[in-house]
C-alpha positions in Angstrom: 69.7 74.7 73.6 72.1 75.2 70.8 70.5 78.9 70.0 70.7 79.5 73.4 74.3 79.6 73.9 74.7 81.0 70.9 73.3 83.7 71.6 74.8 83.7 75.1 77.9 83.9 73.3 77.4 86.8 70.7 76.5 88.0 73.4 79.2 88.0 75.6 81.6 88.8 72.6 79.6 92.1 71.5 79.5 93.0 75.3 83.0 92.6 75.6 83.8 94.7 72.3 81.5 97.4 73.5 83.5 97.5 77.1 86.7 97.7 75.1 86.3 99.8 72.1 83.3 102.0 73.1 85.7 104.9 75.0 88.0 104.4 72.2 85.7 105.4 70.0 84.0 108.1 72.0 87.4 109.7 72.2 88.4 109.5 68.5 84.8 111.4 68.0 85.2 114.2 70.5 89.0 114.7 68.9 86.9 116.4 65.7 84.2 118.5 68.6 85.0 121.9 68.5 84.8 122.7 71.9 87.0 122.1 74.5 84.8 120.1 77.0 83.9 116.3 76.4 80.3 116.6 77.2 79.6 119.5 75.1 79.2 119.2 71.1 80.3 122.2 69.3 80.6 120.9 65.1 83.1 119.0 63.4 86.4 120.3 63.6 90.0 120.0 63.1 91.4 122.7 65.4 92.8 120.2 68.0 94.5 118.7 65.1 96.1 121.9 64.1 96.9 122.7 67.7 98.6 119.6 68.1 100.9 120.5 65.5 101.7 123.4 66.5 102.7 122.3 70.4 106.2 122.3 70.4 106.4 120.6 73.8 103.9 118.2 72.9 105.7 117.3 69.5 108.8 116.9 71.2 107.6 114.8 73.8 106.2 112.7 70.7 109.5 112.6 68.9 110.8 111.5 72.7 108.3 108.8 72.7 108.7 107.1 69.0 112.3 107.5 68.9 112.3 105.7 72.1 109.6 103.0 71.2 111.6 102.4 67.7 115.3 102.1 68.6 114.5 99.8 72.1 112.3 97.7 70.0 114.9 97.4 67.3 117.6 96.4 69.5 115.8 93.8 71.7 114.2 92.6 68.8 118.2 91.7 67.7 118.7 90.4 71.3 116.1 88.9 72.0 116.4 86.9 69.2 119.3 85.4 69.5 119.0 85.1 73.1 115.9 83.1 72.2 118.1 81.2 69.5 120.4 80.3 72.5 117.9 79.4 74.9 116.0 77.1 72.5 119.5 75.1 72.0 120.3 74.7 75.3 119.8 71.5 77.3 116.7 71.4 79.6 117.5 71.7 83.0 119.8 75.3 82.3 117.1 76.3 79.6 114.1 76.0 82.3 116.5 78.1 85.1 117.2 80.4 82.2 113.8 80.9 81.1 112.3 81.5 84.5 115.3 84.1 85.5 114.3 85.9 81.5 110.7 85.9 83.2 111.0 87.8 86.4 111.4 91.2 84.4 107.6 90.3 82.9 106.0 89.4 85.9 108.3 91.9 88.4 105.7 94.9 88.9 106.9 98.6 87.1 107.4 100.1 90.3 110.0 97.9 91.3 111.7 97.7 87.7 111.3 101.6 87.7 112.9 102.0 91.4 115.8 100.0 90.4 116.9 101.5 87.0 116.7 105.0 89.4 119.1 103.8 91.9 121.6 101.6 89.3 121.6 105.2 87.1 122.2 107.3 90.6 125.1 104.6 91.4 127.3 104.3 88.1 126.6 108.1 87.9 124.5 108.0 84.1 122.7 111.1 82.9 121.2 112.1 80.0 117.5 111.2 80.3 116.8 109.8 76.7 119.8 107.5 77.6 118.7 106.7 80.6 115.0 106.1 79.0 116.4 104.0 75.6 118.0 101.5 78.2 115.6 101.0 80.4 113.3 100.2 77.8 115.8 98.1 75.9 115.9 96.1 78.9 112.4 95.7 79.9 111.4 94.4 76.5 114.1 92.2 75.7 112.1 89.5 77.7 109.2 89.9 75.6 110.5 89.3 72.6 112.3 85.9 73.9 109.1 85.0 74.6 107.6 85.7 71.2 110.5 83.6 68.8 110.6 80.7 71.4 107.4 79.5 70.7 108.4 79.4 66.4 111.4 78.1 67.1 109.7 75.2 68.9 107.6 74.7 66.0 110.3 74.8 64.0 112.4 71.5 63.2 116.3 71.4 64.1 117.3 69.4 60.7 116.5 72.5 58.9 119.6 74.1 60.4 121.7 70.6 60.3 120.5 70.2 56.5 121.7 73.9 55.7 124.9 72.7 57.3 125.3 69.6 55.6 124.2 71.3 51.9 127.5 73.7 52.3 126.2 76.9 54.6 128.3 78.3 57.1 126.7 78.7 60.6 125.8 82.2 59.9 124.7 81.5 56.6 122.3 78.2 57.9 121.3 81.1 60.5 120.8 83.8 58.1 119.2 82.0 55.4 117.3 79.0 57.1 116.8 79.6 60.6 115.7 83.3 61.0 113.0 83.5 57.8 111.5 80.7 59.2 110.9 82.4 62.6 110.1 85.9 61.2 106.3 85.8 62.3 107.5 85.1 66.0 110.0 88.3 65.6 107.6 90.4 63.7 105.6 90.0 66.8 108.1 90.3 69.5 109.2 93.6 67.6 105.3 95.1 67.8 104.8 93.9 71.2 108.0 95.4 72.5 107.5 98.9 70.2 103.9 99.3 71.9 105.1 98.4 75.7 107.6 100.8 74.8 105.2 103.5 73.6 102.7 102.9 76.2 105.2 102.7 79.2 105.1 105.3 82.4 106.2 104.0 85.4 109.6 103.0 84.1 110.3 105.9 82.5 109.2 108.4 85.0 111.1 106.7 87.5 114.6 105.7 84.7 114.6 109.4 83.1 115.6 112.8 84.4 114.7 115.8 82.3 113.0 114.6 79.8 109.2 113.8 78.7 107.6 111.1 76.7 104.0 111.4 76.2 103.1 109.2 79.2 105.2 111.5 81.4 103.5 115.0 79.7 100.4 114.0 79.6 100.7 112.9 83.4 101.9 116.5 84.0 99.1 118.0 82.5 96.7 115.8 83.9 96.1 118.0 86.8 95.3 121.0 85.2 92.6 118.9 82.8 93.3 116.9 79.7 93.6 119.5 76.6 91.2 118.1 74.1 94.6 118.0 71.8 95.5 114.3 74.0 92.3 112.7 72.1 93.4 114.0 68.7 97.0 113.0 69.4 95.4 109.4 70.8 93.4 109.0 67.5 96.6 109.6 65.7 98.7 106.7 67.9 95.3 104.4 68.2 95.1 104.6 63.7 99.0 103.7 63.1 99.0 101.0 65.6 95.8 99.2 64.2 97.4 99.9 60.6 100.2 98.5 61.4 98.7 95.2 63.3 96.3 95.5 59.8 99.3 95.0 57.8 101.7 92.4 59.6 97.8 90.3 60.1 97.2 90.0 56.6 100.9 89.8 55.2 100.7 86.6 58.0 97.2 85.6 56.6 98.6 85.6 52.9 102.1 83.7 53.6 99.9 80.9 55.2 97.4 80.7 52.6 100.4 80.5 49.8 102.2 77.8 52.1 98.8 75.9 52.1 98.5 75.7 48.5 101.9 75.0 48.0 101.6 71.6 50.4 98.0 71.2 48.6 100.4 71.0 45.2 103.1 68.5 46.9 100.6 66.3 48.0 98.9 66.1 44.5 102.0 64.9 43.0 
């Protein structure tokens, strides 16, 4: 019975990798085929590679896309941090109105959230599209990082903050120093979730923009005429960074927990 449902389960768990990663990688292969239809394989190649470097439109709407994705996730990263902060010290009933009003942008569907930024931009009278695009996203992932510290700073234990406070340290400082390192795992994640809603985003931002393209936005323009085999090099490129950089948050994670459970190991000895 036992090997039964283990193997039921690798089962299920290689099934469910092959469903999620197998068009990844079938995608990441054909961006090295040499010709220009999927089914069809020509030789290893890097000429979509060197194509896609020298598209000015797609490059720009690249730059569009990562400046974008960086500065929104930056700044609701410092929001929603704080906001978070604030939340967790307030008392229960306003904190459970407040968090349920912080959770409607998460749950309210693009199309709605796109709609509105439209008409609030129509009504004060903002242009500029990348303005238009950086506050819209702002917005929309301010929620999730709130939602990413809360949970660390629920973990965490308030007489950390009152000891820094009775040991000499200025609010700030107690904030600074105390509080915010020991909910960096919490913002570290809120920042990555909020840079790759931000990246991956379309409905917002073809709705909150006017004039100009993010990748989401090109590639949906091109989409009609057939996807240039430069989208899968330029996907490979996106899909590499973004597991990198989950690579290296993961095991920077891995490595502070290991070192703080060898340093309780120690305490206890003693």
């Amino acid at each position: 019975m036992k090997k039964l449902k283990s193997f039921f389960k690798g089962t299920y768990l290689a099934l469910m990798l092959l469903f999620l990663y197998a068009p990844i990688a079938v995608l990441m292969v054909f961006s090295f085929n040499d010709s220009k239809t999927m089914g069809n394989w020509k030789g290893f190649s890097l000429r979509w590679y060197e194509a896609l470097l020298s598209d000015a439109t797609l490059m720009n709407a690249l730059w569009v896309t990562l400046s974008v994705a960086i500065i929104s996730a930056t700044v609701a990263t410092v929001i929603g941090t704080f906001a978070a902060i604030g939340l967790h010290s307030m008392k229960k009933a306003p904190r459970a109105v407040v968090e349920n009003i912080s959770q409607v942008p998460v749950v309210n569907p693009d199309l709605v959230t796109g709609i509105s930024f439209m008409m609030l931009f129509a009504f004060i009278g903002l242009t500029g599209g990348y303005t238009r695009m950086l506050i819209a996203h702002i917005t929309f992932n301010i929620p999730y990082v709130i939602f990413s510290v809360l949970p660390k700073l629920r973990q965490s234990s308030n007489s950390l903050y009152e000891a820094a406070m009775d040991l000499g340290c200025t609010p700030w400082m107690a904030l600074r120093k105390v509080v915010i390192p020991d909910i960096m795992p919490g913002i570290v994640s809120g920042f990555i979730l909020a840079f790759t809603m931000s990246l991956d985003d379309f409905v917002v931002s073809w709705f909150a923009t006017d004039g100009i393209q993010n990748l989401s936005i090109y590639i949906y323009s091109i989409a009609r005429r057939g996807i240039s085999p430069k989208i899968n090099a330029l996907s490979t490129l996106m899909f590499v960074a973004v597991v990198t950089l989950l690579l290296i948050v993961n095991l920077k994670s891995i490595r502070e927990e290991r070192a703080a459970s060898i340093q309780n190991k120690k305490l206890t000895a003693r």
